[in-house]
Structures are given as C-alpha cells and as structure tokens.
C-alpha positions in Angstrom: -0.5 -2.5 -24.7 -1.7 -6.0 -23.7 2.6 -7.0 -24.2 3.5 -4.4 -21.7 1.1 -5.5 -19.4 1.8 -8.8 -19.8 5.8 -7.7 -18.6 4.5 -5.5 -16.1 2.6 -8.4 -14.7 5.6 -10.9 -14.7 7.6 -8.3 -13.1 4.9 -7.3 -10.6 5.1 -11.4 -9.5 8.9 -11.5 -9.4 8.9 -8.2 -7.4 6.8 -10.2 -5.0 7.9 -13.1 -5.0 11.5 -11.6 -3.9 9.8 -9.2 -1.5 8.2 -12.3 0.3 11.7 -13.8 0.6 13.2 -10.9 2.0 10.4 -10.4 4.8 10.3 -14.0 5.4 13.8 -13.9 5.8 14.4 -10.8 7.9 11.3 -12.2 10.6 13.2 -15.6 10.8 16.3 -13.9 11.7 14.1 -11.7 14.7 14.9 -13.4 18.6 12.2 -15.4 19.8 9.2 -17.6 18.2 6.0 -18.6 19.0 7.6 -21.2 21.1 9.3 -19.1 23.2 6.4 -17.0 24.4 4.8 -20.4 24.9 7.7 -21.3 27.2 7.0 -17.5 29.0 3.2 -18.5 29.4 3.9 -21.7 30.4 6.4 -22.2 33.0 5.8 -26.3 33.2 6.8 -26.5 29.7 10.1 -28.5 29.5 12.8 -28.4 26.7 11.5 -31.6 25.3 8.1 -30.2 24.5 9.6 -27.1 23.4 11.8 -29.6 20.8 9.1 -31.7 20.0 7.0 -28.4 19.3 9.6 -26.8 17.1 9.9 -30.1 15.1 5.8 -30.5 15.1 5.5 -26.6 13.2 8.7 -27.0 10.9 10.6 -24.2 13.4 14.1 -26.3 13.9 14.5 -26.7 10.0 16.7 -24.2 7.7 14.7 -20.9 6.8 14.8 -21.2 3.0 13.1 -24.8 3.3 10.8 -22.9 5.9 10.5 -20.2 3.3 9.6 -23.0 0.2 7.0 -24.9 2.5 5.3 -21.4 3.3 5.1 -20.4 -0.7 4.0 -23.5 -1.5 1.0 -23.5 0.7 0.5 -19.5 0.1 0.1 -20.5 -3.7 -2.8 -22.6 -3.0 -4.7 -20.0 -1.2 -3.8 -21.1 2.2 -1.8 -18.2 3.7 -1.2 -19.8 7.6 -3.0 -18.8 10.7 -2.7 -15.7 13.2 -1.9 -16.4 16.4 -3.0 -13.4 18.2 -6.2 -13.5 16.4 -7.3 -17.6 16.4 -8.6 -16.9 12.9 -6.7 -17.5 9.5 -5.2 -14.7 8.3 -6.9 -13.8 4.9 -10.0 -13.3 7.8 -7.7 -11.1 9.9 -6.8 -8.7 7.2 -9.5 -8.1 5.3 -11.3 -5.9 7.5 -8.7 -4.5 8.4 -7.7 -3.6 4.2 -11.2 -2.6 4.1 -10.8 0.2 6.7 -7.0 1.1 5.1 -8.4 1.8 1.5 -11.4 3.4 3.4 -8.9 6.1 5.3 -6.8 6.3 2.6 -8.9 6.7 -0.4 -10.7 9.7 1.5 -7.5 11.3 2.5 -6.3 11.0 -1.1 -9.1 12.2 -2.8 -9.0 15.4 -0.5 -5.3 15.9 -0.5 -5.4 15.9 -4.0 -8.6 18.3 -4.6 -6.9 20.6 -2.2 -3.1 20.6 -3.1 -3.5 20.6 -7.0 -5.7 23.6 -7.1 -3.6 25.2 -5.1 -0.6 24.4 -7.2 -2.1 25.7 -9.8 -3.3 28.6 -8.2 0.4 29.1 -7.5 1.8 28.9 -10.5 -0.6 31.3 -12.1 0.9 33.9 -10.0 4.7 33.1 -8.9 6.4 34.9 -6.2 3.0 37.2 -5.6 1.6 37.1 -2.3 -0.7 34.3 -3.0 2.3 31.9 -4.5 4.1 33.3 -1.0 1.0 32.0 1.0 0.7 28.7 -0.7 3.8 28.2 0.3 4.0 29.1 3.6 1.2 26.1 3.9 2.7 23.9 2.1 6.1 24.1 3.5 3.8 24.3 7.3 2.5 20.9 5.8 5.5 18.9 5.0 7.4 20.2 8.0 5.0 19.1 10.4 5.4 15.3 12.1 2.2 13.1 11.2 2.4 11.9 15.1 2.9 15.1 16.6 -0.1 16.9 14.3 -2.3 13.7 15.1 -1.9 14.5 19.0 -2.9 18.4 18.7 -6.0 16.9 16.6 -6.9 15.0 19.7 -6.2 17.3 22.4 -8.0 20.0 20.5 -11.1 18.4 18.9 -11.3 15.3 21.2 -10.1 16.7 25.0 -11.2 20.3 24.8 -13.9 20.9 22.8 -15.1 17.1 23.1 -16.9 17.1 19.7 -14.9 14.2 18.2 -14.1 11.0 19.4 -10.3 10.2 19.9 -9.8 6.6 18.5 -11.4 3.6 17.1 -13.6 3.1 14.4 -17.0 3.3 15.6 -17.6 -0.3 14.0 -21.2 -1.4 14.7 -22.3 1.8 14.8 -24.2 4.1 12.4 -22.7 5.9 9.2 -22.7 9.4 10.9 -20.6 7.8 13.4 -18.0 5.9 11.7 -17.2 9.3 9.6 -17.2 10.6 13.0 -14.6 8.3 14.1 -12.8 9.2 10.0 -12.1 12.9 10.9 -9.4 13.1 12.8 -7.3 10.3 11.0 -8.4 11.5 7.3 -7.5 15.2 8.5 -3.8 13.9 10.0 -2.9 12.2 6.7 -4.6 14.9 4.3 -2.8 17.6 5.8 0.7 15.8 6.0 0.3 14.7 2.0 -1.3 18.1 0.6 1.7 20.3 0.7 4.1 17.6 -1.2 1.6 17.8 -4.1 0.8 21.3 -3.9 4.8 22.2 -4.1 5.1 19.2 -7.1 2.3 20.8 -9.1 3.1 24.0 -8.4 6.8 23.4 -9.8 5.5 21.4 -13.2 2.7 24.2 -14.0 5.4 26.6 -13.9 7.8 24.7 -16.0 4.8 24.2 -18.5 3.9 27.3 -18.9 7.0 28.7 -19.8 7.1 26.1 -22.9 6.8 27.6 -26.3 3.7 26.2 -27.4 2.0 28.0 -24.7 3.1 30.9 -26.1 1.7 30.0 -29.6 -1.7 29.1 -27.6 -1.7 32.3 -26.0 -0.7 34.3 -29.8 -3.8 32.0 -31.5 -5.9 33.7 -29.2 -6.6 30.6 -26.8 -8.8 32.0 -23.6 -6.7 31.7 -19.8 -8.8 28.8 -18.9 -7.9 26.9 -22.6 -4.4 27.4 -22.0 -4.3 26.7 -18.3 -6.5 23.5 -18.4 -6.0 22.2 -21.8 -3.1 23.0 -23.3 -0.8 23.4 -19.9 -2.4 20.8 -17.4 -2.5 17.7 -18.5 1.7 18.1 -20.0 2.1 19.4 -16.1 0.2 16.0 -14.9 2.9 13.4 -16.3 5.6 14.3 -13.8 3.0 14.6 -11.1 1.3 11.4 -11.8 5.0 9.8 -10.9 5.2 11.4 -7.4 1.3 10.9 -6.8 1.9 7.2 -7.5 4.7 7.3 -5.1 3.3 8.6 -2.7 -0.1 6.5 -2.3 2.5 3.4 -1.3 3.9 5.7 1.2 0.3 6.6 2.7 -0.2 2.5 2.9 2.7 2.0 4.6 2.6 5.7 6.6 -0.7 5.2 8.1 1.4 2.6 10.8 1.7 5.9 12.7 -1.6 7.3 12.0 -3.7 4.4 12.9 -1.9 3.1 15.9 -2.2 6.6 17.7 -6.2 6.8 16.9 -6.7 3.2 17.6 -8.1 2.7 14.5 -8.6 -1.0 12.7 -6.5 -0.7 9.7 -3.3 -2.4 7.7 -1.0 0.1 9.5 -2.0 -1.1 13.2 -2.6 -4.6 12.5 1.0 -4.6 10.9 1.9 -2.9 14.5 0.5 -5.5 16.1 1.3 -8.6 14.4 5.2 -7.3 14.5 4.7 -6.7 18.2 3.4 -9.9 19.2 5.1 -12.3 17.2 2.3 -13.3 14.7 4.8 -13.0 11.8 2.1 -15.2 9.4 0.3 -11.5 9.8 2.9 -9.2 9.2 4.3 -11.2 6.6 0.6 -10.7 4.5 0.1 -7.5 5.3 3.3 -6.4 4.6 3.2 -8.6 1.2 -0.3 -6.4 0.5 1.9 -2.8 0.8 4.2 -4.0 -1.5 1.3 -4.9 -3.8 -0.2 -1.7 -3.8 3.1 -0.1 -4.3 3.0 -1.7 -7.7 -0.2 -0.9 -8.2 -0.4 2.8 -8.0 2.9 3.1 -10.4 1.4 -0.2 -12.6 -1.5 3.2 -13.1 0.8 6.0 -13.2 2.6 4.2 -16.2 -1.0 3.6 -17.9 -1.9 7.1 -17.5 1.2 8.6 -19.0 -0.1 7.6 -22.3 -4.0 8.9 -21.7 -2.1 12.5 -20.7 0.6 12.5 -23.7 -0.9 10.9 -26.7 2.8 10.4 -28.0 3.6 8.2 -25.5 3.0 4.9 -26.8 3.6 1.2 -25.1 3.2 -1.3 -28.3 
C-alpha cells in the first residue's frame, strides 16, 4: 500500500505539474495583459511606459521562461498576486475554497443519500411501477440544464413566494442565514447530480443480483436485507465508486454555473471572475485546485476499491 501511494503521489505531481503548463500556456496565448487594460485606464500612458512595464513584470519575455520564473516562485510558497483583489492570491482563494467544499460537500452528501436509495429501491423491483417512477426522476434530473433549473429556483422561492434569498452568501451574518443563502445553490446542484447516481446504482444492483452467489445466499437461507446490503451492495459499490469519484471533479469545476447565477463566493465564480478580468495569477490557482481535487476524489475511489472487495489488493 505505502508503494502505491508513493506512485500515485509522483503521478498526482507530474499530473500537475503538466496541467500548470498547459493553463499557463493557454492564458499566455489569450489577447490582452494587464498592461493593456492599464493602457485602457490610462489614456496618458505612452508606449514607452507600456515597454518599460512589460520588461519591469517579465511580460515581453518567451512564455516557457515566463512559465519557469512562475514555478519557481510557486514552489516556494509564493503563488503571485491578484489584481482584481490587491491581496495575494492564497488570501483570495481560500475563502472562496472554503465556501466551494461548503456547497459541494452538502450537495454531495444529499445527492448521494437520495440517489443511492433510490437505486436500490430500483433495482429491487425492475420494470414495476416504482423502477418506472425512479426513472422518470432520474431521467427529469439529468435532462434538466443546471442554469435553467437554478432560474425557476429563484423566480419560484426567491420572486414569488419571497421566502429565500436569491444570491450571495449571507457572510457576516448568522448560521440560520448563511444555510438560508445554501438552499437554493445546494438544491440546483443536488438535483442535477442525483439522477446520474440513481441510474449508475440502479444499473450495478441489478447486475449484482443476478450473480450466482446471490443465488447461493438466497438457497443458505440469507434474509432480503443480508443479501441486499451485505452480500450484493458493497460488490455493486466498486463500479459506482468510479463514477462518484468522477463526478465530485465535475461538481468542482460545474459549480462555475451554479455560483455565478446565485452570486455566491465560491471557486466557480472566482474562477469567472478572475478569467473575466484578466487576473490570470487567479485562475491559474484556482484552476490548479480543480485539477487537484480531481485527483483526489479518484486518489479515494482507488483506496476504497480494496475496503469494498477484499481481493483487490495494491502490494
């Protein structure tokens, strides 16, 4: 175990480091720099101090040496400074991570309590009118846009009936109204995720318990819930544990949309932000921190294969 993770380390770190590359690479490449929006701010600006500014933040030399100054001083802790924000950028995003792993760890949590039960649920009984329903809600579910589902969230709870707010975060306020402010954007993301797990567990449980030794089980004279939650669950977990893995890196990076249309302080609208106005030291962290928990989530789902199926082994 401790040489596997010592691999999946070194290949988290080269995953990384190439991802940092690539970002770096593709905002260099963007038209415009911070010196150009100075030049739009400041019309008395001449092309000499526009030069001389270039030359004074490393601008005018070739984007890999750009690239190697940047990793060098990101190695030693020092990750540049925000522009928009006047602050350095580790200070920028960690409230903002905060708030991310806040939304998304409660809309996790739910989606999963919700859709796996109901997978289940599903399975138990296929093609009956329950597995028919389940369906029906999970198909309602993944068919439905995140942006378009936030907006009938906040015209019906927010405009008409007036009992939620619309955006923000409700920072400096109390705790009732902070989860206040979590509803909406916990119910948006919950709802879009739940029906993708419900149809993923639905599909294993079914291929499980059509495996011979749930048969024997059921001949031994194992009870329903023995054979559902014992013997047939936690075989059905392994494929699902891949696609839940999956699929928290997509909620990190899918909250953009989320959080931008409820205002609301997190990785997704600071990475907005950033991108929008040219604070690529920003982007280029916050985008660096997706990627990380990317690897993360399946760095887990690799470490939890073995607690499901005791014959999978990593020595």
């Amino acid at each position: 175990m401790t040489r596997f993770l010592a691999i999946r380390i070194v290949q988290s770190a080269v995953v990384l480091g190439l991802m940092s590359f690539v970002i770096y690479g593709l905002m260099g490449l963007m038209p415009g720099d911070p010196i150009d929006l100075m030049i739009s701010a400041d019309p008395r600006m001449t092309s000499a101090d526009a030069a001389r500014l270039r030359a004074l933040y490393g601008l005018d030399r070739p984007i890999v040496e750009r690239y190697a100054n940047w990793l060098g001083a990101a190695l030693t802790g020092d990750l540049g400074f925000s522009r928009l924000y006047a602050k350095p950028v580790l200070e920028v995003i960690a409230p903002a991570l905060g708030n991310t792993l806040t939304l998304l760890g409660l809309s996790f949590v739910l989606s999963l309590a919700i859709g796996l039960p109901m997978g289940i649920v599903a399975a138990l009984r296929p093609y009956s009118r329950v597995d028919y329903a389940v369906n029906l809600m999970a198909f309602a579910g993944i068919s439905i846009p995140a942006f378009w589902l936030a907006l009938l969230l906040i015209i019906a709870f927010a405009v008409n009936l007036g009992v939620l707010p619309a955006g923000g975060s409700g920072a400096g306020a109390g705790f009732l109204e902070q989860a206040r402010h979590l509803v909406l954007p916990v119910a948006t993301i919950t709802i879009a995720s739940v029906g993708g797990h419900t149809r993923y567990m639905r599909a294993a449980m079914i291929e499980t318990l059509r495996q011979d030794y749930i048969r024997t089980a059921r001949a031994k004279g194992a009870s329903r819930a023995r054979v559902v939650l014992v013997h047939a669950l936690r075989n059905a977990m392994i494929p699902v544990v891949t696609i839940i893995a999956l699929d928290f890196g997509t909620l990190f990076s899918g909250a953009l949309i989320t959080e931008t249309i409820f205002a609301y302080p997190g990785m997704g609208k600071l990475i907005f932000d950033s991108i929008m106005g040219n604070d690529f030291n920003v982007a280029l962290v916050a985008l660096l921190f997706a990627t990380l928990v990317t690897i993360s989530a399946n760095l887990l789902a690799d470490l939890a294969y073995a607690w499901l199926d005791p014959r999978i082994s990593y020595r």
